[in-house]
N, CA, C and O atoms as a CHARMM CRD file, in Angstrom:
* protein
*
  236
    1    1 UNK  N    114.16200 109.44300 128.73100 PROA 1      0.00000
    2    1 UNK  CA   113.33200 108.64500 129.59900 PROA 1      0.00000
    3    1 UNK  C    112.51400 109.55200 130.50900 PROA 1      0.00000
    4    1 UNK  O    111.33500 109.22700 130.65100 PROA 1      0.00000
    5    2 UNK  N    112.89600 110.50400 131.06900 PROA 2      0.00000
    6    2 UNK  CA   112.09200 111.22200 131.65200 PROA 2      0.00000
    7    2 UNK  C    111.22300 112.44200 130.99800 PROA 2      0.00000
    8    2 UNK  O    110.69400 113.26600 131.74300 PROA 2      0.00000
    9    3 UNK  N    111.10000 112.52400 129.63900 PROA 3      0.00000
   10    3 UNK  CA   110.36700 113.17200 128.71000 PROA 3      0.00000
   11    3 UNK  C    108.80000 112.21100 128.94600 PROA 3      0.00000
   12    3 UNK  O    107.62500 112.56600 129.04200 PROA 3      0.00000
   13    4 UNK  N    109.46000 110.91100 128.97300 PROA 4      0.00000
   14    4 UNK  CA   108.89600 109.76700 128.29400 PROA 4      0.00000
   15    4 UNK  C    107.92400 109.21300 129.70900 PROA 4      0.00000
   16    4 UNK  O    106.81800 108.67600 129.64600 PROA 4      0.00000
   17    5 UNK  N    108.40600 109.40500 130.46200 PROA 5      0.00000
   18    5 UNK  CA   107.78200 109.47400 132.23100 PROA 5      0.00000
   19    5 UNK  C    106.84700 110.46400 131.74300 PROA 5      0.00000
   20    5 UNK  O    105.88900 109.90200 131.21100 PROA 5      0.00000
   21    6 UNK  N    106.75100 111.90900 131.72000 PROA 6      0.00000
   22    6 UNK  CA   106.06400 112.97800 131.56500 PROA 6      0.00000
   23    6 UNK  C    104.69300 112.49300 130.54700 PROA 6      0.00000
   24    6 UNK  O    103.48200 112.42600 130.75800 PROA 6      0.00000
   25    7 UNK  N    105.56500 112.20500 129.36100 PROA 7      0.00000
   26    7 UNK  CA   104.38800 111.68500 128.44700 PROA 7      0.00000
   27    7 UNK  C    103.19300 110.65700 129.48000 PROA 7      0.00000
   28    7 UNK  O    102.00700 110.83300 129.75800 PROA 7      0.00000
   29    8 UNK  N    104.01200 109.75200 129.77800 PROA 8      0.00000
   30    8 UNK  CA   103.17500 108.61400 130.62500 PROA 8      0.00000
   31    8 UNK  C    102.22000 108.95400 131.43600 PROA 8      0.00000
   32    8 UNK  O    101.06300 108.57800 131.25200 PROA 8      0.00000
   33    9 UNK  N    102.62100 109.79200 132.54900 PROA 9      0.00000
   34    9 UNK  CA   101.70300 110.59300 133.35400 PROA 9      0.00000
   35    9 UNK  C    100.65000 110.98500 133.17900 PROA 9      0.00000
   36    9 UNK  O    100.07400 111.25800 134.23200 PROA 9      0.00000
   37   10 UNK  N     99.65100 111.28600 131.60800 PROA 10     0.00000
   38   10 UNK  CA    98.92700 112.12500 131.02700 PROA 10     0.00000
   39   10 UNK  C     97.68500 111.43500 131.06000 PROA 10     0.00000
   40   10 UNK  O     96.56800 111.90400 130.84600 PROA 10     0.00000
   41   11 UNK  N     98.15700 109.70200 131.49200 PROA 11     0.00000
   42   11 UNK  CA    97.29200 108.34200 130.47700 PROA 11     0.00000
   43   11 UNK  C     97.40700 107.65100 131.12600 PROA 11     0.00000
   44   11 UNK  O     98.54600 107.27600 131.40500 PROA 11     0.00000
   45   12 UNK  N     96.30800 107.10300 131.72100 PROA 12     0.00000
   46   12 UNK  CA    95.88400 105.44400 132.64400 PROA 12     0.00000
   47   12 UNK  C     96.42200 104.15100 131.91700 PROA 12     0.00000
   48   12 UNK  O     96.70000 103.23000 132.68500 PROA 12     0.00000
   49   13 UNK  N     96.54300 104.01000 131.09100 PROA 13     0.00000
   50   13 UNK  CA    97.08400 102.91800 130.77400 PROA 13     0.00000
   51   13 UNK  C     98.47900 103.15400 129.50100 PROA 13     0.00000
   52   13 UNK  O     98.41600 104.10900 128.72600 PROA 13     0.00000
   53   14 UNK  N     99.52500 102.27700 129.45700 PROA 14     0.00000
   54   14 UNK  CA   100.54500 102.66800 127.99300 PROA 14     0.00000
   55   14 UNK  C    101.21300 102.06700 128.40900 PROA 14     0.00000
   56   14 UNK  O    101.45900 101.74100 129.57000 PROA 14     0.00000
   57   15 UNK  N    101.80800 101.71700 127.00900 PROA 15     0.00000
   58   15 UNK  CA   103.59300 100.83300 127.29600 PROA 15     0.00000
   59   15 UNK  C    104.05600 101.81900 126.89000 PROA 15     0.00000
   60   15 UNK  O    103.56500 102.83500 126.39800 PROA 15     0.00000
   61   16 UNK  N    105.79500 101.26100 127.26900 PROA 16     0.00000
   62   16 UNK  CA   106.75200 101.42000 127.11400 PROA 16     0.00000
   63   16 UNK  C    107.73900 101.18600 126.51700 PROA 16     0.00000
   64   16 UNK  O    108.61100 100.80400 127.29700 PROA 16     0.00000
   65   17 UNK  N    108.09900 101.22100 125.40300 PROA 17     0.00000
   66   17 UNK  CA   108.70500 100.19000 124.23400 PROA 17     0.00000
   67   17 UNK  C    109.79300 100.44100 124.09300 PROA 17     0.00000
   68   17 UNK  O    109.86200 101.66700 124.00300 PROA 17     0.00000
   69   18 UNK  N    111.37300  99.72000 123.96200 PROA 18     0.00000
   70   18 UNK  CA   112.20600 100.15100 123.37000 PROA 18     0.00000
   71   18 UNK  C    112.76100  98.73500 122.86200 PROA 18     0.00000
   72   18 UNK  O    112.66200  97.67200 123.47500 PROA 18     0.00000
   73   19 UNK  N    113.45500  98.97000 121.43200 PROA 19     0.00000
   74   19 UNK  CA   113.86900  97.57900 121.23600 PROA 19     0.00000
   75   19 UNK  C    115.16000  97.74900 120.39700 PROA 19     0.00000
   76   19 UNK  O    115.28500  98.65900 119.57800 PROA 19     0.00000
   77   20 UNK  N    116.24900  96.68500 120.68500 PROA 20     0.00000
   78   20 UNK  CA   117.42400  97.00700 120.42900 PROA 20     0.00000
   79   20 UNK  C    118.43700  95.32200 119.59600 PROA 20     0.00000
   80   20 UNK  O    118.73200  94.22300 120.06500 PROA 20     0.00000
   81   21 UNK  N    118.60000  95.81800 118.56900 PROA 21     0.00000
   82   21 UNK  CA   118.57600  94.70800 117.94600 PROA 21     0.00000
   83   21 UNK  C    117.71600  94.08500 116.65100 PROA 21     0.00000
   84   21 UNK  O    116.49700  94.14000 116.49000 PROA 21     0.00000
   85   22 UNK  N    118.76200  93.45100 115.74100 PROA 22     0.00000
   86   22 UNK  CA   117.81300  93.06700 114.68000 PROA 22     0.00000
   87   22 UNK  C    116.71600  91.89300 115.55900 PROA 22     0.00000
   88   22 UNK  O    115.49600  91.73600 115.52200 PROA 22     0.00000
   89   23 UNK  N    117.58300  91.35000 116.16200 PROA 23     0.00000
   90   23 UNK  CA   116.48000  89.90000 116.90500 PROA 23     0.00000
   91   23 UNK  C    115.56900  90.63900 117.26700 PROA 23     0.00000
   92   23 UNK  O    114.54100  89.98800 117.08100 PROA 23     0.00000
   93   24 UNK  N    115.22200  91.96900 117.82600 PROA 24     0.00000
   94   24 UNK  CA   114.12700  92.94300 118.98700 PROA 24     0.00000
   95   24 UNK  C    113.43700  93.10900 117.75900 PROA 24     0.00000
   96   24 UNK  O    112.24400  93.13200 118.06100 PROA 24     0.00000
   97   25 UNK  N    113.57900  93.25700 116.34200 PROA 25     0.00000
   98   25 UNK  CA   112.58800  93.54200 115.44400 PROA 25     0.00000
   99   25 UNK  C    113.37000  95.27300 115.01600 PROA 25     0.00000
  100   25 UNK  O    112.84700  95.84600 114.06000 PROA 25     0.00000
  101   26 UNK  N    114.19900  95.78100 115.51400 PROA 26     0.00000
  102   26 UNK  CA   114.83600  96.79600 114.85200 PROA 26     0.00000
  103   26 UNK  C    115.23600  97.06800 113.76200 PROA 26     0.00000
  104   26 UNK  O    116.21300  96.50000 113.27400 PROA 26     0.00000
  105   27 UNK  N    114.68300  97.82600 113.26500 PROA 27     0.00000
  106   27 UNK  CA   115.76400  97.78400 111.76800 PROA 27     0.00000
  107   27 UNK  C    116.38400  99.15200 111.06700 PROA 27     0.00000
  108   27 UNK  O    116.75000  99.28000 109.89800 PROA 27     0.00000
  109   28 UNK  N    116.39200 100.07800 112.06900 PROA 28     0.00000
  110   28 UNK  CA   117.06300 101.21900 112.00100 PROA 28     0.00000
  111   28 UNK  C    117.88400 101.37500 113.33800 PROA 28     0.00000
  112   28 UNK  O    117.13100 101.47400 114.30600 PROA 28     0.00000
  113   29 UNK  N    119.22800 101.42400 113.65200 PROA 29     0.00000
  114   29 UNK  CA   120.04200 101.08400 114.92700 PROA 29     0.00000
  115   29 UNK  C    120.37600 102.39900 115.40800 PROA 29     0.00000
  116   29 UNK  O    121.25300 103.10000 114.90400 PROA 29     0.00000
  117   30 UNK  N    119.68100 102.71200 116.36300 PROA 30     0.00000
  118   30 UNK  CA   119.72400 104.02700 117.06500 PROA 30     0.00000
  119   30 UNK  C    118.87300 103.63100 118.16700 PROA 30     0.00000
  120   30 UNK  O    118.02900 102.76800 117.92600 PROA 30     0.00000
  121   31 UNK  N    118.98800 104.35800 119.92800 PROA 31     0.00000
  122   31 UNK  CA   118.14000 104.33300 120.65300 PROA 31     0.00000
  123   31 UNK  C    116.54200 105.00800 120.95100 PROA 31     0.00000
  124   31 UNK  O    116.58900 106.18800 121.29800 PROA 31     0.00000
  125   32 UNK  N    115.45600 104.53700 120.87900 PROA 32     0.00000
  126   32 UNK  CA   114.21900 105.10600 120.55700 PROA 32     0.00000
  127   32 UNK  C    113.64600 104.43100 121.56200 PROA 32     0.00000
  128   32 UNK  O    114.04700 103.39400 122.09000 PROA 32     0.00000
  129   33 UNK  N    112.43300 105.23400 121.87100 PROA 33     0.00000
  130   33 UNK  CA   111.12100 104.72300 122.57400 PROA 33     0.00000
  131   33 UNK  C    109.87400 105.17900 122.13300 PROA 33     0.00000
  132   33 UNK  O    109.45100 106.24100 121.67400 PROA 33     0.00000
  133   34 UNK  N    109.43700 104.16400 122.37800 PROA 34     0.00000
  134   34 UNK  CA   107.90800 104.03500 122.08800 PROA 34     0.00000
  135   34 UNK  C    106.53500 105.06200 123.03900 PROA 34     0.00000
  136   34 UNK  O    105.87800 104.15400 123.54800 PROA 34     0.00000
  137   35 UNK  N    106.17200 105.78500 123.27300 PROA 35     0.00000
  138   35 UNK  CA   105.18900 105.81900 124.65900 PROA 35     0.00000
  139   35 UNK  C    103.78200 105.41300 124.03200 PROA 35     0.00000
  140   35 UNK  O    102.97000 106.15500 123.47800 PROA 35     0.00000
  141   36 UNK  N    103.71200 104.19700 124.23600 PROA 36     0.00000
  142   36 UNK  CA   102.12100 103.89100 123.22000 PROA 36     0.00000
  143   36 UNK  C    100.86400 103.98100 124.34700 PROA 36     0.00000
  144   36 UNK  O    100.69300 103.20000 125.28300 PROA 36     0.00000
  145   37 UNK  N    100.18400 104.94000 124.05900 PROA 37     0.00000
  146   37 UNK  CA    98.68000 104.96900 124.92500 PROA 37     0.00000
  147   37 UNK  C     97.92900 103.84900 124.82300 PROA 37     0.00000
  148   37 UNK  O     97.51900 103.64000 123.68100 PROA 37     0.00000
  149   38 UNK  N     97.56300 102.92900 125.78500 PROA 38     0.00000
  150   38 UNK  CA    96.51300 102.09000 125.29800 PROA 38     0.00000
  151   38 UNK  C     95.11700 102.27500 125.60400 PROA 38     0.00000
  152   38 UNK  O     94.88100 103.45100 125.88000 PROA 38     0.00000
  153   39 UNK  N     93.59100 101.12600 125.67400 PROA 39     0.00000
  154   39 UNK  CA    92.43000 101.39800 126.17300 PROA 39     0.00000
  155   39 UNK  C     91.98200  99.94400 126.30500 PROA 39     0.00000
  156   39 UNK  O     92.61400  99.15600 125.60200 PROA 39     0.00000
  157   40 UNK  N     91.20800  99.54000 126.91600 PROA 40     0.00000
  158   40 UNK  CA    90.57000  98.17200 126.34400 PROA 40     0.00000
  159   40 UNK  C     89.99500  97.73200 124.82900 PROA 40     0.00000
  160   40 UNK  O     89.22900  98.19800 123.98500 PROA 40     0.00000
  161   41 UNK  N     90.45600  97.08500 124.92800 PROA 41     0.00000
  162   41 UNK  CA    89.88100  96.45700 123.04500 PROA 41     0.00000
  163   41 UNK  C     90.38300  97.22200 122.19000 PROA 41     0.00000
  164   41 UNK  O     89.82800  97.31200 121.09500 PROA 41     0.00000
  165   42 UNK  N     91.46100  97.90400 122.44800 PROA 42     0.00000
  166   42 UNK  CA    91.96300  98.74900 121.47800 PROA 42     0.00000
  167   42 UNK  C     92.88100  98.37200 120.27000 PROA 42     0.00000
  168   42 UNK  O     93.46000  99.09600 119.46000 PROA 42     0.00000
  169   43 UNK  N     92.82200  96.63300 120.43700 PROA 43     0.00000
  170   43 UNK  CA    93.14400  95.52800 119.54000 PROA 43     0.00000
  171   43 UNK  C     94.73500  95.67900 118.81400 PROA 43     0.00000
  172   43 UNK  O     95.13800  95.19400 117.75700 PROA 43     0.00000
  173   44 UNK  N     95.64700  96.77800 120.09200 PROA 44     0.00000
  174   44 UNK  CA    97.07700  96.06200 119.47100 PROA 44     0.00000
  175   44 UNK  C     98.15700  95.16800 119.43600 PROA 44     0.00000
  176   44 UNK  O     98.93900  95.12500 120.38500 PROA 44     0.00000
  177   45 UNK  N     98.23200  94.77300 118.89300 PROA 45     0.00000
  178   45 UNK  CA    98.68200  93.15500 119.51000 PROA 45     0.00000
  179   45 UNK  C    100.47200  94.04400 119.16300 PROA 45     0.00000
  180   45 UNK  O    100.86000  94.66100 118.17000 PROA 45     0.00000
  181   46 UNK  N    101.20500  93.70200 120.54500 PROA 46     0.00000
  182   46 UNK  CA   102.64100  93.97900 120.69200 PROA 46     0.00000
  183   46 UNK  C    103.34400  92.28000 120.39100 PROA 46     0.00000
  184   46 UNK  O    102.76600  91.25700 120.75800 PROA 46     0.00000
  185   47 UNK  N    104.66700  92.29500 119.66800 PROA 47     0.00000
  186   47 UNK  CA   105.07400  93.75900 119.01300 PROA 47     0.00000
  187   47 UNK  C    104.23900  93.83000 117.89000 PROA 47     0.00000
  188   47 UNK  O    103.49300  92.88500 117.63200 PROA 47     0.00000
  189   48 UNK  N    104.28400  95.17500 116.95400 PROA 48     0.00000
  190   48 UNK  CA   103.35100  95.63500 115.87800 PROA 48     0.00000
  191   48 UNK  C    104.33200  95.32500 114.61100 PROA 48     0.00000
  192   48 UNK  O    104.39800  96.26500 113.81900 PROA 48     0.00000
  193   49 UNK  N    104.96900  94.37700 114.33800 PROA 49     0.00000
  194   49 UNK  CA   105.84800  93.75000 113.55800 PROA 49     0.00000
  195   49 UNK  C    104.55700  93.42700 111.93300 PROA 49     0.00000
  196   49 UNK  O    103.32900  93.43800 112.01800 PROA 49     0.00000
  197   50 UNK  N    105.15800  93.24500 110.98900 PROA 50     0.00000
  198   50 UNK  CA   104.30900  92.49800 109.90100 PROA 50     0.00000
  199   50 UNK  C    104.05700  91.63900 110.18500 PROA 50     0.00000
  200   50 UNK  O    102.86400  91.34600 110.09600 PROA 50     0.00000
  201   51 UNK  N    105.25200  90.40900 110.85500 PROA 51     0.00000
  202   51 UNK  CA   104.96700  89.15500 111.14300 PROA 51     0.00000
  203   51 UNK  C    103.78500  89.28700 112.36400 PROA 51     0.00000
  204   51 UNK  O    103.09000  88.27900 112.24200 PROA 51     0.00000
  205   52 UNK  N    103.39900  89.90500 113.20600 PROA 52     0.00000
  206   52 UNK  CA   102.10400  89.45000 113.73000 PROA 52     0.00000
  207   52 UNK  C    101.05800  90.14200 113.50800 PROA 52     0.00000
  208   52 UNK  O    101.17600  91.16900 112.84000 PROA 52     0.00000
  209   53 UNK  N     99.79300  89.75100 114.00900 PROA 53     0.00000
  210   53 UNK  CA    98.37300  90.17900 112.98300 PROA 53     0.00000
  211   53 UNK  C     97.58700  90.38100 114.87900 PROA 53     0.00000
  212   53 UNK  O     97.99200  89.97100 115.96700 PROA 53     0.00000
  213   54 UNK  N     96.38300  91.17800 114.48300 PROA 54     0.00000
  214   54 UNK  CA    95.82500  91.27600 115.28200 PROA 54     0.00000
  215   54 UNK  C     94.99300  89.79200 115.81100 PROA 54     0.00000
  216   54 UNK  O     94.51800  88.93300 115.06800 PROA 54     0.00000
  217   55 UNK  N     94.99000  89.80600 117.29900 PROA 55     0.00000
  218   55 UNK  CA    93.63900  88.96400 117.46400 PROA 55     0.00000
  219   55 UNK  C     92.26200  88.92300 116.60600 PROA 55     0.00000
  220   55 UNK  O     91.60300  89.96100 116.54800 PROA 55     0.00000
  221   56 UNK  N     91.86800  87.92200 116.03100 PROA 56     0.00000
  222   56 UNK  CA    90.67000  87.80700 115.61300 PROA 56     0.00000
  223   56 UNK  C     89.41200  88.26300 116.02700 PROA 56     0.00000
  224   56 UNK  O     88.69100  87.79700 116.91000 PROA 56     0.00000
  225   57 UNK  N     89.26200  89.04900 115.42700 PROA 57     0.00000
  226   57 UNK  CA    87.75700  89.89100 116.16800 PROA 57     0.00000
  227   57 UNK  C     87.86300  91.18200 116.96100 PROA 57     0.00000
  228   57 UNK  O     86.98200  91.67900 117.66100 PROA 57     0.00000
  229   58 UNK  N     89.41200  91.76400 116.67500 PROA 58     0.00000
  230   58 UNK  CA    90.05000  92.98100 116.78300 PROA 58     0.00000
  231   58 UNK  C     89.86300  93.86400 116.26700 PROA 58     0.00000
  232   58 UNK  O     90.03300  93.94300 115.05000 PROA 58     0.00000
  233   59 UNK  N     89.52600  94.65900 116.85700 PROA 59     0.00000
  234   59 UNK  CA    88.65800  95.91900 116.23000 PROA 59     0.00000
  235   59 UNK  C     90.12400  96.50700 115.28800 PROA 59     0.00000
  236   59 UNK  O     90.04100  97.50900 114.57800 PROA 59     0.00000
């Protein structure tokens, strides 16, 4: 987590992801995080599962 702080620091905007559980969309069972950079319109629709699709007109 504090690697993951460091990462964060670098970048105006980002999530933070961790998910735990088949229900969370996991499907390898170990603890992980995400540090995802974002921007405006950068069209990722969370979570990034198969089951969901980008907004329409998402770049």
């Amino acid at each position: 987590m504090r690697r993951a702080a460091e990462l964060m620091a670098g970048h105006p905007a980002v999530n933070l992801i961790t998910s735990k559980g088949e229900a969370a969309t996991q499907s390898v069972f170990h603890l992980h995080v995400h540090v995802v950079p974002r921007q405006e319109g950068d069209g990722l629709p969370l979570p990034w599962t198969p089951r969901h699709t980008a907004h329409p007109g998402a770049a």
